[in-house]
ZAMARGU-4260 file (C-alpha; in steps of 0.2 Angstrom, whole numbers, plus 5000, padded with zeros to 4 digits):
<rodrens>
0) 5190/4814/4710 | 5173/4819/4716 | 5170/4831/4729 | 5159/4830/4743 | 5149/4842/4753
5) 5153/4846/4767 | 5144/4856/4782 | 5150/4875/4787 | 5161/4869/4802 | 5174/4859/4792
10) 5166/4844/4799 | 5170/4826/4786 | 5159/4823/4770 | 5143/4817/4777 | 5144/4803/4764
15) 5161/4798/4773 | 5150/4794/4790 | 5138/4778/4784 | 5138/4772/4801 | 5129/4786/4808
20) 5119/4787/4792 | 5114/4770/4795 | 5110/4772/4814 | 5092/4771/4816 | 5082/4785/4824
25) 5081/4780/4843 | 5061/4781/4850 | 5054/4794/4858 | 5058/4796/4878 | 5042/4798/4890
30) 5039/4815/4895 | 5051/4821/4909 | 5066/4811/4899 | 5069/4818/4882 | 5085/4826/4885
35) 5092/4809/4892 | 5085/4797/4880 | 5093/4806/4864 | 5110/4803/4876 | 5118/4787/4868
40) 5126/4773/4874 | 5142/4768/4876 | 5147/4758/4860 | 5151/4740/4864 | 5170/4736/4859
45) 5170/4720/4847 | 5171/4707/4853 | 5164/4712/4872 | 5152/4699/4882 | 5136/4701/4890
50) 5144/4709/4903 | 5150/4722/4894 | 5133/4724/4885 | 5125/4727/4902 | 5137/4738/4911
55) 5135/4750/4897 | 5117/4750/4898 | 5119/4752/4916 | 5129/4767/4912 | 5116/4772/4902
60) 5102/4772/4915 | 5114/4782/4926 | 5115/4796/4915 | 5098/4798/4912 | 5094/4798/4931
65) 5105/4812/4934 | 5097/4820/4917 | 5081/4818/4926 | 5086/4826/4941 | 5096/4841/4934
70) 5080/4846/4924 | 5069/4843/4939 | 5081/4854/4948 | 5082/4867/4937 | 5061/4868/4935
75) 5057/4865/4952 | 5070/4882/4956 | 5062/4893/4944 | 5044/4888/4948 | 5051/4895/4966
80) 5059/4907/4961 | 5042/4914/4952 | 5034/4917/4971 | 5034/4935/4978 | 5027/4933/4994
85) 5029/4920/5008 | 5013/4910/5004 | 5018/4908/4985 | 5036/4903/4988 | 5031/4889/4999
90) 5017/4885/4989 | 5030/4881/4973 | 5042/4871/4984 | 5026/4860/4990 | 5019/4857/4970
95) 5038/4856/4962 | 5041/4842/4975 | 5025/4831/4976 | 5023/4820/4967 | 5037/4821/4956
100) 5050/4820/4969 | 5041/4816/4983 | 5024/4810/4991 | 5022/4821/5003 | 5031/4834/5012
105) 5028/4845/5023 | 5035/4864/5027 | 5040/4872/5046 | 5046/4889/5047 | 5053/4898/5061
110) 5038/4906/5072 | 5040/4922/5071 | 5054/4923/5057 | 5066/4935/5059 | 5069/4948/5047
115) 5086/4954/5039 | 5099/4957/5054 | 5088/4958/5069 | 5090/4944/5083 | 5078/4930/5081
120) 5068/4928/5098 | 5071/4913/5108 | 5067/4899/5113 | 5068/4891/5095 | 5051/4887/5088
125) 5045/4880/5072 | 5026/4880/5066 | 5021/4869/5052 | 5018/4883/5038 | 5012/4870/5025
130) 5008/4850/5020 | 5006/4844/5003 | 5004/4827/5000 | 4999/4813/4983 | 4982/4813/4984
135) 4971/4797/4977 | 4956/4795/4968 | 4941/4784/4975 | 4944/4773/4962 | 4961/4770/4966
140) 4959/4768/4985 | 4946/4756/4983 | 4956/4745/4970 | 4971/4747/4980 | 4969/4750/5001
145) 4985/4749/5003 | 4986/4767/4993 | 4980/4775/5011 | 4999/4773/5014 | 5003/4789/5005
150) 4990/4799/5016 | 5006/4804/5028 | 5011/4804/5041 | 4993/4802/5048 | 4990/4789/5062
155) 4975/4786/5061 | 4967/4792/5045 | 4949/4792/5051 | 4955/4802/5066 | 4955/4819/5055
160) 4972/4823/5065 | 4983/4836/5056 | 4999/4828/5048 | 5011/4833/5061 | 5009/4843/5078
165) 5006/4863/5071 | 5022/4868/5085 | 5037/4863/5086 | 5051/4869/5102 | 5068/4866/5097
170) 5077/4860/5112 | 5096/4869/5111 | 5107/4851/5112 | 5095/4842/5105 | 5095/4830/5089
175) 5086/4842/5079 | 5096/4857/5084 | 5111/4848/5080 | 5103/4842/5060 | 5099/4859/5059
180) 5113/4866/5062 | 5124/4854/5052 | 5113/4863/5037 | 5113/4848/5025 | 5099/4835/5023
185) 5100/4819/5030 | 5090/4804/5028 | 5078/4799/5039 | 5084/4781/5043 | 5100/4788/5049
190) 5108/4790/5066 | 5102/4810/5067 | 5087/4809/5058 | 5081/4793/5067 | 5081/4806/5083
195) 5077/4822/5076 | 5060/4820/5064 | 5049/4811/5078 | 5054/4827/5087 | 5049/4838/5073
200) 5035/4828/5070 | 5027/4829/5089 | 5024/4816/5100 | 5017/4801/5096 | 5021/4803/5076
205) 5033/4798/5068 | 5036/4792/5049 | 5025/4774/5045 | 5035/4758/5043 | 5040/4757/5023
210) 5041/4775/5019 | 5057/4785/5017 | 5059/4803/5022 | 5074/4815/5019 | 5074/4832/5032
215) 5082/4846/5026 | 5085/4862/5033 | 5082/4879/5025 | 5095/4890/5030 | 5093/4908/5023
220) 5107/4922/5020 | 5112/4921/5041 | 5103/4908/5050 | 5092/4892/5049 | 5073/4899/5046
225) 5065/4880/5045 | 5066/4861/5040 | 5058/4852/5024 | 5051/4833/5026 | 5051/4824/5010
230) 5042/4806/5011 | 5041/4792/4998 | 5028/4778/5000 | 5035/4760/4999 | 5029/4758/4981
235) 5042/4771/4974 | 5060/4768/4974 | 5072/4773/4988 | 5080/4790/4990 | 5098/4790/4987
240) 5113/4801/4987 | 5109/4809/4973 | 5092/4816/4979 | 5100/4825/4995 | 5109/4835/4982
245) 5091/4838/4976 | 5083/4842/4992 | 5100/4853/4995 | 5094/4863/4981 | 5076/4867/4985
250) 5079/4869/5003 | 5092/4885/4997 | 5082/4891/4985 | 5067/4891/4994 | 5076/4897/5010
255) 5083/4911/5002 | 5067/4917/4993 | 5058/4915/5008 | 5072/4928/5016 | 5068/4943/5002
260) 5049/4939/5003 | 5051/4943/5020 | 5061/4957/5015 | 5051/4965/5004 | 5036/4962/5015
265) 5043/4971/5029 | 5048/4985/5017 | 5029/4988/5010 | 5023/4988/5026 | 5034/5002/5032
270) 5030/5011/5017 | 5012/5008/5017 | 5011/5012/5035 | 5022/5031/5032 | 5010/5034/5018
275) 4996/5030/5027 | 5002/5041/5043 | 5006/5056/5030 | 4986/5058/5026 | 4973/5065/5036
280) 4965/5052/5047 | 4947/5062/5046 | 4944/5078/5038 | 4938/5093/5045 | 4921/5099/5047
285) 4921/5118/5042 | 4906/5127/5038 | 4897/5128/5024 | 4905/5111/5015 | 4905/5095/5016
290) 4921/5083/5012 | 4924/5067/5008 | 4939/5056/5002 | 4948/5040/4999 | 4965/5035/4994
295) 4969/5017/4985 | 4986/5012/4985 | 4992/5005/4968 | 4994/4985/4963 | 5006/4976/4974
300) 5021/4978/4961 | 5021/4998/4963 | 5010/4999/4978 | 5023/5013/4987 | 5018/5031/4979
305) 5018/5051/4983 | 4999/5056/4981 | 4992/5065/4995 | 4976/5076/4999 | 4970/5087/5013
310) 4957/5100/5019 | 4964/5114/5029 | 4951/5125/5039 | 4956/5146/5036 | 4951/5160/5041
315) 4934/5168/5038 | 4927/5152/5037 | 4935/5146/5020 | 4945/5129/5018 | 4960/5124/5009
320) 4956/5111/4996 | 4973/5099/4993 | 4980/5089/4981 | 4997/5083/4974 | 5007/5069/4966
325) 5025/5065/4970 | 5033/5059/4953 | 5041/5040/4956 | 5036/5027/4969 | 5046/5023/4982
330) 5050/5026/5002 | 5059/5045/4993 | 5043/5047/4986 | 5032/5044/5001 | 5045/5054/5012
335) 5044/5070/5001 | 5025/5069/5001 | 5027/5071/5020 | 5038/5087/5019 | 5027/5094/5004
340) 5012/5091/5014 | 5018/5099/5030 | 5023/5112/5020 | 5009/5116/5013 | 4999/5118/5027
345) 5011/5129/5034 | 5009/5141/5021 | 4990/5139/5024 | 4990/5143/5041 | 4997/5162/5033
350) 4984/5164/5022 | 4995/5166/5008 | 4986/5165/4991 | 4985/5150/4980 | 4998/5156/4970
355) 5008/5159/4983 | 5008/5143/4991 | 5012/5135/4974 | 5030/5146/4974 | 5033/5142/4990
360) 5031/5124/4987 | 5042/5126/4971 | 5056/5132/4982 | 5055/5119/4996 | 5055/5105/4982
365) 5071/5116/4974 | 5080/5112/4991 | 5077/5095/4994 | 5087/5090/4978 | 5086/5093/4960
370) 5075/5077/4955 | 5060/5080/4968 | 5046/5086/4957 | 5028/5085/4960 | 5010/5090/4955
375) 4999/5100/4966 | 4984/5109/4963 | 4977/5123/4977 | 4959/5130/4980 | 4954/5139/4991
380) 4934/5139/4995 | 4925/5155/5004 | 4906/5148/5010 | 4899/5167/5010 | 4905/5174/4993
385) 4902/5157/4983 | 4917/5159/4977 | 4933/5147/4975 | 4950/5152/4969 | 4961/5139/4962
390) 4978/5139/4958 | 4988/5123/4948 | 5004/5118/4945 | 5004/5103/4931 | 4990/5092/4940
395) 4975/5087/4930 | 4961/5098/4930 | 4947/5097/4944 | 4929/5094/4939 | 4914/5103/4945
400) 4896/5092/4947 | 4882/5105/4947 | 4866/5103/4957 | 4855/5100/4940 | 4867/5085/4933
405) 4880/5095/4922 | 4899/5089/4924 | 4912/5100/4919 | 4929/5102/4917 | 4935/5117/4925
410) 4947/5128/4915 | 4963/5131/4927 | 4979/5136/4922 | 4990/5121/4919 | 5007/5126/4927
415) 5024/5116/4928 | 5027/5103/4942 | 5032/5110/4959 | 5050/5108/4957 | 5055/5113/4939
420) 5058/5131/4947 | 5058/5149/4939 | 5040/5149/4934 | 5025/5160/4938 | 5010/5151/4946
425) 4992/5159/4941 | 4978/5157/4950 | 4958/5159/4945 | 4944/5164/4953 | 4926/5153/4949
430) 4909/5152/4953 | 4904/5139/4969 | 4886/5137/4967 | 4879/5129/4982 | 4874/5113/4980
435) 4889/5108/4967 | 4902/5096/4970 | 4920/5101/4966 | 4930/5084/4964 | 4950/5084/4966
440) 4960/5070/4960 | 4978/5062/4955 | 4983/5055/4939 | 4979/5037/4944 | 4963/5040/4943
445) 4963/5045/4924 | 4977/5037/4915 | 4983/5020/4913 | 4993/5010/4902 | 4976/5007/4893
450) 4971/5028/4890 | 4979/5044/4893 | 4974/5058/4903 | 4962/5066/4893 | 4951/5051/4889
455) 4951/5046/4907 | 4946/5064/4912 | 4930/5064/4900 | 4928/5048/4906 | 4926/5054/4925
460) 4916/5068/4918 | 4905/5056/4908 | 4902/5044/4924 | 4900/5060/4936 | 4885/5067/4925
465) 4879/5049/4924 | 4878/5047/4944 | 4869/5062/4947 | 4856/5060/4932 | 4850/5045/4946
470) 4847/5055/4959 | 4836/5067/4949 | 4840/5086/4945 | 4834/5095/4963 | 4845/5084/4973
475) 4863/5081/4974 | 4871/5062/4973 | 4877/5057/4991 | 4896/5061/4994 | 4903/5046/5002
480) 4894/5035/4987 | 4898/5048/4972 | 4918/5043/4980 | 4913/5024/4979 | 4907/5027/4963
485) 4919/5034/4953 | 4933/5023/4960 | 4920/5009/4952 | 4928/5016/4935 | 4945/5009/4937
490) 4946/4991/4925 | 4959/4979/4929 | 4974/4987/4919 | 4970/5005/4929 | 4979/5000/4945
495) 4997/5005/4939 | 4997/5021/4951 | 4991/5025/4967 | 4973/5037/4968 | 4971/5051/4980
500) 4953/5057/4978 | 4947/5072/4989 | 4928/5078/4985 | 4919/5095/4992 | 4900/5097/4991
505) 4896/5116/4994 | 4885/5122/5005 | 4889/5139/5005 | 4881/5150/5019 | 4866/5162/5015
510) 4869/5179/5015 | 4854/5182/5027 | 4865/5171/5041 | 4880/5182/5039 | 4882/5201/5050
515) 4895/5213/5044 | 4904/5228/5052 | 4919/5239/5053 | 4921/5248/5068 | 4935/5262/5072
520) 4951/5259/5083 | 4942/5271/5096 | 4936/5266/5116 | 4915/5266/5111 | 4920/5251/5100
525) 4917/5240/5110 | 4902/5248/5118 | 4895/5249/5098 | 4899/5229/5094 | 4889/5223/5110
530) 4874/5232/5103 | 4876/5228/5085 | 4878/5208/5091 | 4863/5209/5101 | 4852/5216/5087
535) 4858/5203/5074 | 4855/5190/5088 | 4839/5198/5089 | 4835/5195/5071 | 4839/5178/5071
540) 4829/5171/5086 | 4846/5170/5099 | 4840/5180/5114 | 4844/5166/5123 | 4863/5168/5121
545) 4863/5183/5117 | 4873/5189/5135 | 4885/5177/5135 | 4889/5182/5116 | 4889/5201/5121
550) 4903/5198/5136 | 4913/5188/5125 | 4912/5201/5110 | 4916/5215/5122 | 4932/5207/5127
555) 4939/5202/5112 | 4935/5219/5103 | 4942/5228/5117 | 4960/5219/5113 | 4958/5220/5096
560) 4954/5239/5097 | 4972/5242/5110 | 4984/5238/5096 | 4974/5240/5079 | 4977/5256/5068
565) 4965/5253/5056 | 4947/5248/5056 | 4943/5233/5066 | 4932/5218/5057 | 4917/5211/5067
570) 4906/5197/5057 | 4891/5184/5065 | 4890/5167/5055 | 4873/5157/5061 | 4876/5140/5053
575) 4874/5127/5064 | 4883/5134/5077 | 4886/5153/5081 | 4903/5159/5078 | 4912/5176/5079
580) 4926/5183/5072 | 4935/5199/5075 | 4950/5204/5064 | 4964/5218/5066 | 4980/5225/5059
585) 4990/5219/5072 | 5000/5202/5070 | 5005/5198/5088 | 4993/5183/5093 | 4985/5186/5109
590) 4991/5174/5123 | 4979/5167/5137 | 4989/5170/5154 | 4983/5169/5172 | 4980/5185/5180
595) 4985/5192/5197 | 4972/5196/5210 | 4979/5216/5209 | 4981/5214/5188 | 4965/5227/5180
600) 4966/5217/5164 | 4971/5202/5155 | 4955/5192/5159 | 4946/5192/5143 | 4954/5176/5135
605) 4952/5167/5152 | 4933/5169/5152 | 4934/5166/5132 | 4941/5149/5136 | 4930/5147/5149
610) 4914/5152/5141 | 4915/5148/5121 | 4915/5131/5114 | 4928/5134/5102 | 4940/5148/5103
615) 4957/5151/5093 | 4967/5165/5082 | 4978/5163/5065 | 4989/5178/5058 | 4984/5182/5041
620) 4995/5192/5028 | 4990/5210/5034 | 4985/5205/5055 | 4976/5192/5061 | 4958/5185/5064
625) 4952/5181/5083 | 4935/5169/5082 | 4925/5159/5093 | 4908/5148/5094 | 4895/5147/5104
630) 4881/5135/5103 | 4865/5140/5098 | 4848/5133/5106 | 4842/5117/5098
</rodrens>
């Protein structure tokens, strides 16, 4: 007996199935049918009349109708489903439904839409958010007039009125209330919808004679946030009960998106809006440098991160350069920047060195939890030595423009991240010339998924010293556009992190504007700074202040000289405005307080105050440092 094959399942002998070998191959079904045309039909049984024949065939057309339908379904929900924001998600519902299910529809939204659990605000209102409708050729409209019919629900096409009113009140009781409470769609020739879409609608509008509308509601996790109108011209078949399931479906799924894109709007925004509140909103103006920065927040799908950047006056003139990364992005991440930051000028306001500041920021991540790591890097710029000292724990490196068009890389320690704990912090002390440009960045700037870090550095580097080989070698590229500039160096696949970007252009001040001395904690002290104020005054053509500047000196010298033990510090800046500082030993903070008529003392600070355009005092490691300003003559 002969054998014969059979396939892997244990299925009969192919050659025992002649029927189906015999079948012939059934023709290929227009696009949008496929599935249901390889469906077959219903074998006659023998014998079976023409009605037999046709009640399968009917059969037959049924089953590819709801083929159609469950494959429209299931596109029309993913092409939703691919929306992140508002716009988009109602977008997909307005090009999945029209034409293919539809010839027009049009999209309202509750105004304004509530978000999460909060109570929506009455009264109810609904604002058309979108219309999309089958639009015609000119060659079609002028074979066919009637085609204007699909232009809907406009009255009067010439009249250019929008396709419904833009507002909608929903009247509590009303036909429309009670539709949209009821959740599912409805036709619009029945008894509700007859009501409720010429109130939707506006008055005056309703749906032309011959067309066919379904409203349905879209109902999100809680509550109802809006209504869908889908409308068929008279040349297209009815709807029928089937296409309420349909209209079910893309009112969820539409309704449910719309509720996360909300969400998750509401969510960037309050992240973007700490971050943003977290950085400085202007820098500081100290003396001898100028500042200048910018912060891009990342691409929209990571747009929440931990960079952060600031400038923190000192004493002695000198300014605290800032900047550090918070590892992840996230609300955490943007909250930890806040603490880090605070933090960190905290420790500047003691004057603690670079170094120092870098532990303590290690600790303070330490106790915030065992995961909160961070790069920083610290500098700390002195105008009258030239001087800057910097200090790094695992940032990228800053670069240093010099005036005659030479980028470098400076050479820093590299440090771990704040936050690994049990590590030593170094810190270096460079050369500042005056006219360089010291520029402080985060990683964003410099890696991507397209390069690492050291490629994107040599390509900052690279792009610094081809900016300022434009402006020549005696004059040094202009701040605000050296920022613009180098942000122009991000491509399209750089945008992956956020970018804090803080720059410094050192001015330095001459050493011919700057008057020294140390005077001993003894009564002629203050007797001696008056006069050595008034000669340097002298020198530098300020006559005209020169009393005012002597009182004030007096007064603060003389409570300097009450609690110091060691040699008091007297310095004269002459930049743009005059400004004295007067340091001692003694930590305690002088306090301004009103004196009594009989009190011999405790006056000086008042006429300070009164007298000086800026005045203040900051404790420094080993005492404190008590300066003002004075304007100087135009």
């Amino acid at each position: 007996m002969t054998e014969h094959p059979t396939s892997h399942e244990g299925r009969q002998p192919l050659a025992a199935r002649p029927q189906e070998r015999a079948r012939p191959r059934q023709q290929e079904a227009v696009p949008g049918a496929a599935a249901t045309a390889a469906v077959p039909a219903p074998a006659s049984a023998p014998g079976a009349g023409p009605g037999a024949a046709e009640q399968a065939d009917g059969q037959a057309a049924v089953i590819r109708r709801e083929g159609d339908r469950l494959r429209f379904v299931g596109a029309a929900t993913r092409r939703i489903a691919r929306g992140i924001d508002l716009d988009e998600i109602v977008l997909g519902l307005c090009r999945a439904s029209v034409p293919t299910f539809s010839d027009a529809i049009l999209v309202y939204l509750r105004d304004p839409l509530p978000v999460g659990d909060e109570r929506p605000v009455s009264p109810f209102v609904l604002r058309l958010r979108r219309t999309d409708r089958l639009r015609l050729t000119d060659e079609e409209t002028e074979v066919s007039p009637e085609g204007e019919r699909l232009r809907l629900p406009v009255t009067d096409p010439q009249a250019g009125l929008l396709p419904a009113a833009d507002l909608c009140e929903v009247r509590p009781g009303g036909a429309l209330a009670e539709v949209l409470r009821g959740v599912r769609p409805v036709f619009g020739d029945s008894a509700a919808a007859r009501v409720a879409v010429p109130e939707l609608l506006g008055a005056g509008r309703t749906v032309p004679t011959g067309h066919r509308a379904i409203l349905a509601p879209l109902r999100g996790r809680r509550r109802v946030i809006g209504a869908a109108v889908f409308l068929r011209g008279p040349d297209r078949p009815s709807f029928e009960a089937g296409d309420l399931l349909v209209a079910a479906q893309l009112a969820t799924h539409t309704a449910l998106g719309i509720d996360k894109a909300v969400l998750y709007g509401r969510e960037a925004y309050i992240a973007d809006e700490l971050q943003r509140t977290m950085l400085p909103d202007s820098l500081p103006q100290p003396t001898g440098v100028r500042l200048a920065s910018r912060y891009l927040p990342a691409a929209e799908t990571a747009r929440v991160g931990g960079d952060w950047y600031d400038a923190i006056p000192l004493p002695g003139s000198r300014v605290a350069l800032v900047v550090g990364d918070v590892m992840g992005h996230s609300m955490t991440s943007a909250a930890i920047m806040g603490q880090l930051r605070t933090t960190a000028q905290t420790l500047a306001g003691l004057d603690l060195p670079p170094q120092e500041v870098l532990h303590h920021l290690d600790e303070q991540a330490q106790r915030l939890g065992s995961d909160r790591m961070a790069t920083c890097l610290y500098a700390v710029y002195d105008p009258v030595a030239h001087r800057i000292t910097v200090a790094n724990a695992g940032h990228p490196p800053p670069v240093l423009l010099h005036l005659g068009g030479r980028a470098e890389v400076l050479r820093v320690p590299p440090g771990a991240p704040i936050g690994v704990g049990g590590v030593d912090f170094e810190a270096v002390e460079l050369d500042a010339p005056a006219g360089a440009t010291l520029l402080l960045y985060t990683d964003g700037l410099v890696e991507s998924r397209l390069r690492d870090v050291w490629t994107g550095i040599e390509q900052l580097r690279e792009r610094l010293a081809a900016t300022a080989r434009l402006t020549g070698p005696d004059h040094s590229p202009p701040l605000e556009a050296l920022c613009d500039d180098v942000l122009d160096m991000l491509g399209p696949g750089d945008r992956d992190d956020d970018i804090a970007l803080l720059a410094a252009r050192f001015d330095g001040i001459a050493p011919s504007d700057v008057a020294y001395w140390f005077l001993e904690p003894e009564d002629a002290a203050p007797g001696r700074a008056r006069r050595l104020a008034r000669r340097a005054l002298g020198r530098w053509g300020l006559d005209a202040v020169a009393d005012e500047v002597e009182l004030l000196v007096s007064e603060v010298v003389t409570n300097a000289v009450r609690y110091a033990e060691r040699p008091v510090t007297l310095r004269l800046l002459r930049t743009d405005v005059l400004r004295c500082e007067v340091g001692d030993d003694a930590p305690q903070l002088p306090r301004q307080r009103r004196a009594r008529e009989t009190d011999e003392g405790g006056r000086g600070l008042f006429l300070v105050n009164r007298m000086a355009r800026r005045w203040g005092a900051t404790r420094l490691s080993t005492g404190k440092v008590v300066w003002f300003e004075m304007a100087t003559p135009s």
